[in-house]
Each structure stands twice: as structure tokens, then as C-alpha cells.
C-alpha positions in Angstrom: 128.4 21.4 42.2 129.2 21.0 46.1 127.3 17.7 47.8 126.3 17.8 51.2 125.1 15.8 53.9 122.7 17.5 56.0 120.4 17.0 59.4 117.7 18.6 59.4 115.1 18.8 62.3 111.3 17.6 61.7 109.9 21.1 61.4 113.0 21.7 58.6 111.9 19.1 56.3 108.2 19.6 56.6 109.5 23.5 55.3 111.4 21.9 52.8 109.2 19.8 51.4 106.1 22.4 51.5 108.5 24.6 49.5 108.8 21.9 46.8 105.1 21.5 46.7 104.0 25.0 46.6 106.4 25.9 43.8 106.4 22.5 41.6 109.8 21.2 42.4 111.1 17.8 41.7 113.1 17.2 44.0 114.6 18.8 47.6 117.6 19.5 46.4 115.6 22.1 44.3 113.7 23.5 47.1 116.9 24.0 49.4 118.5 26.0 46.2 115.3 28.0 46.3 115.5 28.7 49.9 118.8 29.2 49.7 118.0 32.1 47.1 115.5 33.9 48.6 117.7 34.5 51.4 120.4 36.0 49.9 117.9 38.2 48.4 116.7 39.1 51.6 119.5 39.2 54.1 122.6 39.2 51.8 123.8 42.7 50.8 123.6 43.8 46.4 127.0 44.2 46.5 127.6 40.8 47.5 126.3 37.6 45.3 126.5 34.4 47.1 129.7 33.1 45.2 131.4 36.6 46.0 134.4 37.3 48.9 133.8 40.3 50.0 136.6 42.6 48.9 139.0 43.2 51.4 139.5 47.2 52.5 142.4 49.2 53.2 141.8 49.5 56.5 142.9 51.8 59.3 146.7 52.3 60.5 146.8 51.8 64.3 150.4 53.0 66.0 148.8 51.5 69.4 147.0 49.9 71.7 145.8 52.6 72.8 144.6 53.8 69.5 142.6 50.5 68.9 141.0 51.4 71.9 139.6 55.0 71.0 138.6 53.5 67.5 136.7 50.5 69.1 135.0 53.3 71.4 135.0 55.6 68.6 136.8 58.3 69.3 139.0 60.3 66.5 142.4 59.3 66.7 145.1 62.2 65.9 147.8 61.2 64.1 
């Protein structure tokens, strides 16, 4: 378990603690793990669980500068 020490703005704890009553929670730390939850449901992608690195790809072999370019523009690069 990691321990943190957070600031949180007004607004942010009134969220918090409206989470913890809606849902029944004992404490904030519950509601922030909740939170926390929902938005990796929402915004994280499946392949990818919170405690996941994302695996690292292959990828693509670059002679250049000038072949960095064209990929970052997106051109096909011959080679």
C-alpha cells in the first residue's frame, strides 16, 4: 500500500466526501480508491490495468533525420 499526502481544493473534498456518502464508505481513503476506479474504467484503455506498464513495441527503424520527418508528417518512408 503507497501513502500519500495530498491538497486538494474545496470543491475536491466536497466531491470526495459526497462520494463516500452516496456509496456508504467509511472513510476517504475509500472514496479516492473508488474514484480512482471508475476512472480507469472510463478513460484507461482494457489492455491496460492500472498496475500495468504498457509493453514497450518494436518500433520503427529511422536511417535519418530526414526520415523522422516524413514519419512525423506521415509520409511512407522507402527503405
Amino acid at each position: 500500500m503507497v501513502q500519500n499526502i495530498i491538497k486538494l481544493s474545496e470543491r475536491e473534498n466536497r466531491i470526495i466526501n459526497m462520494a463516500k456518502a452516496k456509496y456508504g464508505m467509511k472513510n476517504k481513503n475509500q472514496a479516492i480508491g473508488f474514484i480512482v476506479q471508475i476512472f480507469a474504467k472510463n478513460f484507461l484503455p482494457e489492455s491496460l490495468s492500472p498496475t500495468e506498464k504498457p509493453k514497450r513495441s518494436e518500433g520503427i527503424k529511422l536511417k535519418n533525420i530526414e526520415d523522422l520527418r516524413k514519419e512525423l508528417e506521415g509520409e511512407k518512408i522507402n527503405g
